[in-house]
Every structure is written in C-alpha cells, then in structure tokens.
N, C-alpha and C positions, 0 to 999 in steps of 0.2 A: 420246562416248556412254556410259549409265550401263551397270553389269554388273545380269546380272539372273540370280534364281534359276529354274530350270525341276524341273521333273517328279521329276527324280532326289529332291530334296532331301524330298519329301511325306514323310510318317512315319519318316523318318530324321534329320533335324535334326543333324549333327555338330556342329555350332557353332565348328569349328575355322577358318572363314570370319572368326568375329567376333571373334577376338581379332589377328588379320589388319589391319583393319580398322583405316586410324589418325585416321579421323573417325564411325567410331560410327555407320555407315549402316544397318547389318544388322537387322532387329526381328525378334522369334520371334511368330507365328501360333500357333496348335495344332499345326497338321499338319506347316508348312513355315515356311522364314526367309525374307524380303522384304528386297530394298536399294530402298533411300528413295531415287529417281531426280532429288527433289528436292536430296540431299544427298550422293551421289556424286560423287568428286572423280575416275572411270574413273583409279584408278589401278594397280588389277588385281591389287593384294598378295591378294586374296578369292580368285580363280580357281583359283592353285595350290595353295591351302589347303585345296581340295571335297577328300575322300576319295571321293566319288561323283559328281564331275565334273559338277556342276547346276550351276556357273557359268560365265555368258560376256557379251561386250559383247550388249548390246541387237540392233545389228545383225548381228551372226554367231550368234544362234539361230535351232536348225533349223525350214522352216515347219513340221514337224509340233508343233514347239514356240511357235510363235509367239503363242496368245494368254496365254503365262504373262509378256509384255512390257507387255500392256495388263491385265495384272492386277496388277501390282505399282504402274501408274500408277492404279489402283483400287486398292489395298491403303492408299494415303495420299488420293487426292483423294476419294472416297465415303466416305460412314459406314458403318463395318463393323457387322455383326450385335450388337444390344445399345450401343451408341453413337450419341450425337446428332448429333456431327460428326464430320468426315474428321481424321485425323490430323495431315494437312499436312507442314511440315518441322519439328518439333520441339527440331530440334537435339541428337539422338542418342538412341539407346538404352538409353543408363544415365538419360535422364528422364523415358522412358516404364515401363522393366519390359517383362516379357513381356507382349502385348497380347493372348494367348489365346484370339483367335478368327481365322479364315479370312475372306477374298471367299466368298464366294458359290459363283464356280467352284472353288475348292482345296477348299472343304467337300464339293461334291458330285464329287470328281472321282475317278476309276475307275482305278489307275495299270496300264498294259500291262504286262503276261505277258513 
C-alpha cells in the first residue's frame, strides 16, 4: 500500500520526506506535499523523515484522516485547478517542478486547533 500525506503537512511542507525518497514520488502543492500512489514503491524511507509526523501507509491513516487517501488519489488522477489534465505518473518530481496548486479539499481546508 502507498504512504500518504495527511493534515499535519498543510502550510508546513518540510520537505525533508523528499530527499528521503529514492524514486521521486513526493510533489509540492502550495499548501502541502502529495506521494504519487501511482509511483510509490511503499518503501517507508518518507515516514521517518516527517518532522511533523503527516506520513503513513494508506491503510493505517486515522479515519479522522482518511479523506486526505482519496485526495492524493485526486491530486494525480483529476485536473488540478488551472490545468487541463490530471497529472498522472510522470515519473518523478524533478519533471514536473513544484506544481503550485492544491485539490480542491487542501485549498479549502480548516487545519484543527
């Protein structure tokens, strides 16, 4: 199962995940960083790397966490904001650049107190 980013990561971005990272999954948003669950290889070098603990396998995200799973599967298969198409698998992040915009839900989302 792929690792995925949650809640913690929103306006913090450490980016200390992505140098982690020995196929280049990770992409920067605005807000927050996205793993491409099409191009995770679940090898978990990312998890220990959060300073702020936002990563984890797919299936052991808390349900209060759980649609930041089907937003990262919308962060590649939908067209983001300003884009014609979905991102897809690209095959890593040094060929896209930073992608500079949010889903939808990260854009509009409220982080708890």
């Amino acid at each position: 199962m792929p690792y995925v980013i949650t809640e913690a990561c929103i306006d913090v971005m450490d980016r200390s995940c992505i140098e982690e990272c020995p196929v280049d999954c990770i992409y920067e948003g605005s807000r927050k960083l996205y793993i491409n669950p099409l191009e995770c290889i679940d090898c978990g070098n990312c998890e220990p790397a959060c300073p702020v603990q936002a990563i984890s396998q797919d299936r052991r995200v808390s349900e209060a966490q759980r649609e930041f799973v089907s937003d990262a599967h919308r962060f590649f298969t939908q067209p983001l904001p300003g884009h014609d198409g979905s991102l897809g698998a690209p095959g890593g992040a040094v060929n896209t650049g930073p992608i500079g915009v949010d889903t939808e839900f990260v854009t509009a989302y409220v982080k708890s107190a």
